[in-house]
C-alpha positions as CSV (number, residue, x, y, z in Angstrom):
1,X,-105.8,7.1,-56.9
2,X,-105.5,4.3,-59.4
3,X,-106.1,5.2,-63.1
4,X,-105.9,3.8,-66.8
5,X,-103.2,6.0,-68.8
6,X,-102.0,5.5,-72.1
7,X,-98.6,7.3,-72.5
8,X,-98.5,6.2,-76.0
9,X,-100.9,5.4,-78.7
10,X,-100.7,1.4,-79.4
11,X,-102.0,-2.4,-78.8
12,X,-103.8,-3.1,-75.2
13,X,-100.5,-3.3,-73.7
14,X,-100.4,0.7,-74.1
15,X,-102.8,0.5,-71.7
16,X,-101.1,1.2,-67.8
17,X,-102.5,1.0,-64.9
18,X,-100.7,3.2,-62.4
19,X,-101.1,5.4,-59.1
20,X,-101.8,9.5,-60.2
21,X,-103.1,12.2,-58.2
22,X,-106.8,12.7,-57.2
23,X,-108.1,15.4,-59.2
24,X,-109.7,18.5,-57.8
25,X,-113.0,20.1,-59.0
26,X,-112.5,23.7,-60.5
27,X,-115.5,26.0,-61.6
28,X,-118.7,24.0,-62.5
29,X,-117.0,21.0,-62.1
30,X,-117.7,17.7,-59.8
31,X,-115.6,15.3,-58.2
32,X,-116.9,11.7,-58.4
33,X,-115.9,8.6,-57.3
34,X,-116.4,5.8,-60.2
35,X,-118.8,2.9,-58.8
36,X,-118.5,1.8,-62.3
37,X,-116.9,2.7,-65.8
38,X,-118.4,1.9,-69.4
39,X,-116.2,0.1,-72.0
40,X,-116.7,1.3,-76.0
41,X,-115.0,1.7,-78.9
42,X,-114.5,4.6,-78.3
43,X,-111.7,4.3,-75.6
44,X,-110.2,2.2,-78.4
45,X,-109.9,4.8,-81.2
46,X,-108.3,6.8,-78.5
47,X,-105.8,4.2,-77.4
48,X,-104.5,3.5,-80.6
49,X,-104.3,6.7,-82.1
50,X,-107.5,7.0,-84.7
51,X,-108.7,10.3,-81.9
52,X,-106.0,12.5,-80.6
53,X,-105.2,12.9,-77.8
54,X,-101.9,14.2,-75.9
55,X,-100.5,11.6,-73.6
56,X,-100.1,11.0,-71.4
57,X,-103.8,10.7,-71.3
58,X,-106.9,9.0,-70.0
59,X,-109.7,6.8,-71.2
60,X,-113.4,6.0,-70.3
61,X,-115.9,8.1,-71.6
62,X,-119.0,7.0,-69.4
63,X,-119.8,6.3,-65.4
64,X,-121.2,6.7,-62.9
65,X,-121.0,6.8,-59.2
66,X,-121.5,9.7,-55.7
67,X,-120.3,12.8,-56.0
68,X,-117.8,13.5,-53.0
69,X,-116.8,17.3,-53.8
70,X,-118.0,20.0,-56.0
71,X,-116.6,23.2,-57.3
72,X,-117.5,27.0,-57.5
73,X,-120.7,27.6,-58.9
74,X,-122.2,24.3,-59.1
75,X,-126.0,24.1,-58.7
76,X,-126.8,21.0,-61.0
77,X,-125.8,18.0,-58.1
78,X,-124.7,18.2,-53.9
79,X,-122.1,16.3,-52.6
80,X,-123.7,12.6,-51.9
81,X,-125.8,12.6,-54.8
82,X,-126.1,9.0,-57.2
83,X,-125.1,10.1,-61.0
84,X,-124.0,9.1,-63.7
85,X,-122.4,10.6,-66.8
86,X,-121.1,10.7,-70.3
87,X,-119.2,12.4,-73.0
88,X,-115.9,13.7,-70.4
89,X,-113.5,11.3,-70.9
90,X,-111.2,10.1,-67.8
91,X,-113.7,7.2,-66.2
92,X,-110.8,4.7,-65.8
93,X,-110.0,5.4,-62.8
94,X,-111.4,5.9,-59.1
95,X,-112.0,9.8,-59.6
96,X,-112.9,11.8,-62.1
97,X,-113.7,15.3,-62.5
98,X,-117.1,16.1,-64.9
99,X,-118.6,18.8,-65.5
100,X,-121.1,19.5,-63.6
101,X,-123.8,19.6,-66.3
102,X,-123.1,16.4,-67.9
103,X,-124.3,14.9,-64.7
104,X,-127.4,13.4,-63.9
105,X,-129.2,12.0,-61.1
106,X,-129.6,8.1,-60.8
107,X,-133.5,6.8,-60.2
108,X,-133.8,5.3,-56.7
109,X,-134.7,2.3,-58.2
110,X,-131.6,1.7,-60.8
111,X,-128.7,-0.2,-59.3
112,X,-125.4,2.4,-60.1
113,X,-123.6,0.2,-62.5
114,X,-126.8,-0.2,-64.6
115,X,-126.6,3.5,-64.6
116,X,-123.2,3.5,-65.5
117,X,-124.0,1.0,-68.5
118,X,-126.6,2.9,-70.2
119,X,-125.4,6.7,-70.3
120,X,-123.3,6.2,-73.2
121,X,-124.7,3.8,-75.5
122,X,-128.4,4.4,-74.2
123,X,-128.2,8.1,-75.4
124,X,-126.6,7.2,-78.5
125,X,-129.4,5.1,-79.4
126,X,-132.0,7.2,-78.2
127,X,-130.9,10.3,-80.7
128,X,-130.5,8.1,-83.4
129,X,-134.1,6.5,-83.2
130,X,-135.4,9.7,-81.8
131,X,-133.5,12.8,-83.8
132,X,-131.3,11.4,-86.9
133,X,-133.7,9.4,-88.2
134,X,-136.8,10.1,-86.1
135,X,-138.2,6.5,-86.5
136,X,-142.7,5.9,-86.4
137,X,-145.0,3.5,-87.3
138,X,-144.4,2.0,-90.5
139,X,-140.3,2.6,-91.1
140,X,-137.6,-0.2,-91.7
141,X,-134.5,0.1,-90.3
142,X,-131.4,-1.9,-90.6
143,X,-129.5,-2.6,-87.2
144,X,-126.0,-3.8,-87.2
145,X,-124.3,-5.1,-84.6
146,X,-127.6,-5.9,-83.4
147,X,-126.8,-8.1,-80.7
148,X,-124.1,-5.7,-79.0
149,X,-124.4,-3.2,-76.2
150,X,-125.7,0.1,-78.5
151,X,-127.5,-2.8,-81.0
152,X,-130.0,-3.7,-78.8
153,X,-130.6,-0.9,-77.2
154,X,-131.5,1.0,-80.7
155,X,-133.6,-2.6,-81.4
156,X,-135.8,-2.2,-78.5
157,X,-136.2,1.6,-79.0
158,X,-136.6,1.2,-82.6
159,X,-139.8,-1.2,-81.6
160,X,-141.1,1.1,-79.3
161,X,-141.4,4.0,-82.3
162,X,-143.2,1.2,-84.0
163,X,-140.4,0.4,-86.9
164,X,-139.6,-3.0,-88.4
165,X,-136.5,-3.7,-87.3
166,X,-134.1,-5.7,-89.8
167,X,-130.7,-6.7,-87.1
168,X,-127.5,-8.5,-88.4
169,X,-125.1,-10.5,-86.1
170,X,-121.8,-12.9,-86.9
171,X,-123.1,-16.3,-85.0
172,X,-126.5,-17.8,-84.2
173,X,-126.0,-17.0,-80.6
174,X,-126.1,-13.4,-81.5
175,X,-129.3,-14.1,-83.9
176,X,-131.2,-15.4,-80.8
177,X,-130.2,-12.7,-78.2
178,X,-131.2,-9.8,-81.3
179,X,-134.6,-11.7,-81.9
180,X,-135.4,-11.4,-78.0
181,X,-134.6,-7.4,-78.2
182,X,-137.5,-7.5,-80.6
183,X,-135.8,-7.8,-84.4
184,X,-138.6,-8.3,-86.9
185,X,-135.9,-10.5,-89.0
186,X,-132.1,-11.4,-88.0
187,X,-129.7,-11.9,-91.0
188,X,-126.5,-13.8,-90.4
189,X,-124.1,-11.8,-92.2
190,X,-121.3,-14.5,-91.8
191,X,-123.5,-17.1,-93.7
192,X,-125.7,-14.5,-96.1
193,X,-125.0,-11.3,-98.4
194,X,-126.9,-9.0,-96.1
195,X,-128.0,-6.0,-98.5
196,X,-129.7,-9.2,-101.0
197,X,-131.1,-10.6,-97.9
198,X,-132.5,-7.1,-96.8
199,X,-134.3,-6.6,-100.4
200,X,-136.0,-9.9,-100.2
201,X,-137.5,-9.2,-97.0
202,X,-138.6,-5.3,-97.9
203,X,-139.8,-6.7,-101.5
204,X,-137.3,-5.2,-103.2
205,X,-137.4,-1.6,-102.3
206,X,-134.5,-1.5,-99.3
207,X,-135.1,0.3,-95.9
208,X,-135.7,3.8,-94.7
209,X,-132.3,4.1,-92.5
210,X,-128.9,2.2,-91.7
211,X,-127.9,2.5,-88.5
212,X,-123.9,1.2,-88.8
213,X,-121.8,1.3,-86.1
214,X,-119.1,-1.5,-88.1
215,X,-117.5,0.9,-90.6
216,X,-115.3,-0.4,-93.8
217,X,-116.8,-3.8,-93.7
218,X,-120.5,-3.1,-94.3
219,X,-120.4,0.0,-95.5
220,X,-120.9,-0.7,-99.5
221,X,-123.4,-3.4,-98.6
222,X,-125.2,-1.0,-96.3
223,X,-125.5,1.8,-98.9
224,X,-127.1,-1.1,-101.4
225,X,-129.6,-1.7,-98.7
226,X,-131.3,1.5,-98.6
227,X,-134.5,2.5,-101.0
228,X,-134.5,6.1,-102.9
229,X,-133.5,8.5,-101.0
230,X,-132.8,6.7,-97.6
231,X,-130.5,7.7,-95.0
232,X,-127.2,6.1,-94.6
233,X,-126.3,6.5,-90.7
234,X,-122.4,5.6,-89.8
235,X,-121.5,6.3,-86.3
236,X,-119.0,3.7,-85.5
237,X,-116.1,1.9,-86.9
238,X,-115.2,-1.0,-85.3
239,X,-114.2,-2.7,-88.3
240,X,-111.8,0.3,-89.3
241,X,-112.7,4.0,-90.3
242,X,-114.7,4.0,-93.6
243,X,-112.9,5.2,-96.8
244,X,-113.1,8.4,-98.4
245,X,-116.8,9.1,-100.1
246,X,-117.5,9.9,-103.7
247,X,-120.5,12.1,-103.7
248,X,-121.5,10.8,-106.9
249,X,-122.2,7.0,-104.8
250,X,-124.6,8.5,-103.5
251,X,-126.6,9.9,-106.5
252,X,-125.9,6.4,-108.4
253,X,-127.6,4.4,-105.3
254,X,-130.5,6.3,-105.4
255,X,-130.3,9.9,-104.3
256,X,-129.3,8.7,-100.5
257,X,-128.4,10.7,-97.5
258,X,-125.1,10.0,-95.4
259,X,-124.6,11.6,-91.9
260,X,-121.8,10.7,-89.5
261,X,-123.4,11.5,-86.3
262,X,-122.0,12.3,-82.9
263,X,-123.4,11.8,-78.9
264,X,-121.9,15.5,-78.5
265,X,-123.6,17.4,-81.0
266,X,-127.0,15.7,-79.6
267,X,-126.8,16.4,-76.0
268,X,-125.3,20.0,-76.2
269,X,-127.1,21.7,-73.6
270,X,-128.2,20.5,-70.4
271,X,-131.7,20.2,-71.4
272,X,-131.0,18.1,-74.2
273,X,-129.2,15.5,-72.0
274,X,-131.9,15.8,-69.6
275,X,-134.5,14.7,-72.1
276,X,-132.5,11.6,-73.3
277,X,-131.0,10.0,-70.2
278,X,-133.6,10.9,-67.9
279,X,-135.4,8.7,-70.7
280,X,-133.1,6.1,-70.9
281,X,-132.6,5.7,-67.2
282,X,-136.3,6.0,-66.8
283,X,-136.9,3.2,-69.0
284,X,-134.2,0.6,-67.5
285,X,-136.0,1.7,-64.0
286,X,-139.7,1.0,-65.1
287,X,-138.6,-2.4,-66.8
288,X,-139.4,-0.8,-70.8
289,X,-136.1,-1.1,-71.6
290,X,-133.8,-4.1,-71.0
291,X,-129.9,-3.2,-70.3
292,X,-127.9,-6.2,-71.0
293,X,-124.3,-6.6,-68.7
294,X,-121.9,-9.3,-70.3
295,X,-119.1,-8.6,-67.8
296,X,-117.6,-6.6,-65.6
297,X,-113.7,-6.9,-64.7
298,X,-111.3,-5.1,-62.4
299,X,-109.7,-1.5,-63.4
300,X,-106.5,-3.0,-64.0
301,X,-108.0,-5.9,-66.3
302,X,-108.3,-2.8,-68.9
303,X,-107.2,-4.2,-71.9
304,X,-108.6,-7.5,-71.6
305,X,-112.0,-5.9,-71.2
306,X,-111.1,-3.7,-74.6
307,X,-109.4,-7.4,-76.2
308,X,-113.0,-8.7,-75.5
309,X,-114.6,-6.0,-77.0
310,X,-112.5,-5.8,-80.2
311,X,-113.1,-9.3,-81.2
312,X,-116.8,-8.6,-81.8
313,X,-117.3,-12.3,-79.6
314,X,-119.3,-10.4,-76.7
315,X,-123.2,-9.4,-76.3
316,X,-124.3,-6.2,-74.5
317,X,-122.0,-4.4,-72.1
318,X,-118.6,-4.7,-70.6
319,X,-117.9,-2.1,-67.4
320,X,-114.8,-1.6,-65.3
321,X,-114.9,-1.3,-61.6
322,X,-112.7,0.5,-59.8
């Protein structure tokens, strides 16, 4: 089969495309061939370096597609069956072996590379409106990024908890596409110092939760946006890793709470993930949710899909297909 490897950590160019054998399912484990892989960050930490990894390794941490072969003692899926999964990384590439828990069925009415889109950054958003900062009627929240694949996404479900929803973006492009995922006010953090912007708009008194998926460049402007004792949420950093954290910030900006949250430690168990993708993909189905694709490109166009990503310039998701 055909795979993305990455034999070194480095630029895109570390990124090969080459011919490697077709794994085989072991003990509660699934063969499936990729309709459709996911591009995040995420693969890019790994490829240069920021998460370990020994290479030669594999990237792609969400997809989906039909299971052709399963293992020993697997009762979760049958050979034939639509899924689509995330958090096993290896999803560049025609095959991949998942476990078979991580997997879950695709709705009859969800095309397979809308599945493959959502799993991801879907369930990411859905535990951080839902479980880190369970969001109701009445909270503010600051989105970042909030005209990007998991911006949106935490937007719309952010909206349907019943929050006011404060979303940055770089361009007035972005501005327009976060306004039409439901932001309650769009600051343009290019042309505006977004933490004074966010005051003005909450009177003063800064919102209940950050959700920051940029890092090191928002990170002291986030922590100024909060009010008393608000939660500071950083679970990205696509503008670098954020620097080391003097507890004493914290106390000084008004008794805040930081977390650095993970997809992992919120869909642990099978029934966990259950609840939040058969949400997710149950929402995309019915039309409650909308799932924005920018682009897809060929397997091999790899690091032109993670080039794209990295300079911030696209909107919603970019997928690979085999």
């Amino acid at each position: 089969m055909k795979a993305i490897l990455v034999h070194q950590p480095g630029g895109p160019e570390a990124l090969r495309y080459e011919e490697t054998a077709t794994p085989t399912p072991g003990p509660g484990q699934a063969l499936v061939k990729l309709a459709a892989s996911g591009v995040n960050f995420i693969d890019i930490y790994f490829r240069t370096g920021l998460y370990k990894a020994d290479p030669p390794y594999s990237l792609g941490m969400e997809g989906a597609g039909i299971v052709t072969a399963v293992g020993p003692g697997v009762a979760e899926v049958a050979v034939g069956d639509r899924v689509a999964y995330a958090m096993a990384r290896g999803s560049y590439a025609e095959y991949a072996v998942v476990p078979s828990w991580q997997l879950v069925r695709v709705p009859e009415a969800l095309d397979i590379q809308h599945a493959a889109a959502a799993m991801l950054q879907g369930m990411t958003a859905h535990y951080l409106t839902h479980s880190t900062f369970s969001l109701k009627q009445g909270d503010r929240c600051l989105v970042h990024a909030a005209a990007g694949g998991a911006g949106m996404l935490i937007v719309q479900m952010a909206k349907m908890r019943g929050a006011t929803v404060i979303g940055t973006t770089s361009t007035a492009e972005k501005a327009e596409r976060a306004r039409a995922a439901g932001c309650d006010h769009v600051i343009n953090y290019a042309e505006q110092e977004f933490d004074a912007e966010v005051k003005k708009i909450t009177g003063g008194q800064g919102v209940d939760v950050v959700y920051d998926s940029v890092g090191a460049a928002t990170w002291e402007k986030s922590l100024n946006s909060l009010r008393r004792r608000g939660l500071m949420v950083s679970f990205g950093n696509a503008s670098g890793p954020v620097p080391p954290v003097a507890p004493l910030e914290l106390n000084n900006k008004g008794s805040l709470f930081l977390t650095r949250p993970t997809l992992a430690h919120h869909a642990q168990d099978r029934g966990e993930l259950l609840w939040r993708a058969n949400d997710v993909l149950g929402w995309i189905a019915s039309g409650q949710l909308n799932l924005h694709i920018e682009r897809s490109y060929p397997l091999a166009d790899a690091a032109q899909a993670q080039i794209d990503l990295a300079s911030r310039k696209t909107s919603g998701k970019l997928l690979l297909i085999p």
